[in-house]
C-alpha positions, 0 to 999 in steps of 0.5 A: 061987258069984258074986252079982250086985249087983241092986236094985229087982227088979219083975216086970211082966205086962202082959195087953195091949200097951201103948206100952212093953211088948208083953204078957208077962211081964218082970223090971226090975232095976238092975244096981250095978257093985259087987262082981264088977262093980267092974271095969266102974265105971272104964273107963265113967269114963274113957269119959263124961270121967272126974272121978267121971262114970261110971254106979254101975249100969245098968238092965236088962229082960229079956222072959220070954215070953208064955204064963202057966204 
């Protein structure tokens, strides 16, 4: 079994839309590039000028739907 590196985890359900999100529910999280992900660190090193410049991670958002169970 692998984990993925995860950080700052928020679960969001806004009941109307708004200007950043349209109603429903929503998980954040900041995706390290540690780990299994180590790999992915270097290439996007290389790709913004090298010299240490990559991103340590990325932040995700995933909609989950609309209805509440």
């Amino acid at each position: 079994m692998h984990e993925l590196p995860l950080d700052n985890i928020k679960f969001i359900y806004p009941e109307d839309d708004t200007l950043v999100y349209s109603r429903g529910l929503r998980v954040e999280a900041d995706v390290k590039f540690d780990g299994m992900l180590s790999f992915i660190r270097e290439p996007l090193d290389q790709l913004l000028g090298g010299c240490g410049k990559g991103p340590e991670g990325l932040h995700v958002t995933a909609y989950l739907g609309e209805e509440r169970a």
